[in-house]
C-alpha positions in Angstrom: 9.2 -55.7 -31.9 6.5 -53.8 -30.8 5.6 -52.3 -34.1 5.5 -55.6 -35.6 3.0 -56.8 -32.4 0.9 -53.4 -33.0 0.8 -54.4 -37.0 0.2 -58.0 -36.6 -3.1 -57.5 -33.9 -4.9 -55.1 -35.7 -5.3 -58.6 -38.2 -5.8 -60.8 -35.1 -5.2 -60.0 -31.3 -4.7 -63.4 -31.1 -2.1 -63.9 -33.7 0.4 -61.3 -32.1 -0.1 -62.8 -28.8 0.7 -66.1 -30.3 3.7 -64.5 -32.4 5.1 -62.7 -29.1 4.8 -66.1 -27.3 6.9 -68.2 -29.9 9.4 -65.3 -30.1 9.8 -65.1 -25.9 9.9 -69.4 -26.0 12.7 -69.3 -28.5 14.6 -66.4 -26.4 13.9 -68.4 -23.1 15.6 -71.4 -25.1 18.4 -69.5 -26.1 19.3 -67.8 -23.0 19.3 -71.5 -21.5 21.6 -72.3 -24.3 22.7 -69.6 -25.7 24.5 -72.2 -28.8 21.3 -73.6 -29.8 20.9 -71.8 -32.7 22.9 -71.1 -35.5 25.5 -68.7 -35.9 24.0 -65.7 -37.8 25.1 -65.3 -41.5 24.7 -61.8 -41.8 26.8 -60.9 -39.4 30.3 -59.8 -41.1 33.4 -61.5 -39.4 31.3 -64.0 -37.1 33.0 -65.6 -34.5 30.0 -67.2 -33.8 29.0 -65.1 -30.8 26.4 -63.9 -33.1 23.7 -66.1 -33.7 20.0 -66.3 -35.0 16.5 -67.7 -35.4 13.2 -67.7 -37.2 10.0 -67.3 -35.2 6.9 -66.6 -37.4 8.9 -65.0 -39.8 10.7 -63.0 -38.1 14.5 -63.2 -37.9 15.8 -62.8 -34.6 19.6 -61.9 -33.9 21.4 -62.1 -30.7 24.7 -61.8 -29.2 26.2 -64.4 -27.1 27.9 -62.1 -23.7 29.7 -64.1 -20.8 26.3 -63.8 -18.6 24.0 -62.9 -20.7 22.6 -62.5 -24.2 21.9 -59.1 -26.6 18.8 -59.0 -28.6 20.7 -57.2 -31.6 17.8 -56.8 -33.8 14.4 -58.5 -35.1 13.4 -58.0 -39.0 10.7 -59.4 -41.1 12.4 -62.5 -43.3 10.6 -60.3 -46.2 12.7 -57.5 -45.6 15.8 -56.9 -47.7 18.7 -58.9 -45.5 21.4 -56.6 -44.3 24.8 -57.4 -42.7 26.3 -56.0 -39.8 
């Protein structure tokens, strides 16, 4: 994520700190309730402990653990999607 943060403030300091805000809400959300979200599509065999969601395009996945949850990965919705 921190590429993406370094990318998006040499456009607008302001932007990625807005961007890393949303992202960090949405995680805060999910680790409340870590079923909120959807179960992620690109994730091969889903038993729905994978699930996902879109912050300023950006395509977070996540794994749902007994006490906690896994930040699996964070790609650009541009990006070519890839399962896993």
């Amino acid at each position: 994520m921190s590429k993406a943060l370094k990318w998006i403030s040499a456009e607008s300091i302001q932007g990625a700190e807005i961007v890393e805000k949303n992202i960090n809400l949405k995680l805060n959300q999910a680790s409340l309730n870590p079923y909120r979200f959807p179960p992620d599509k690109l994730k091969i065999n889903n038993s729905g402990k994978y699930r996902c969601f879109v912050a300023h395009s950006y395509l977070v996945s996540y794994m749902v653990k007994e006490t906690e949850i896994l930040i699996l990965r964070i790609r650009h919705i541009k990006q070519k999607p890839k399962g896993y």
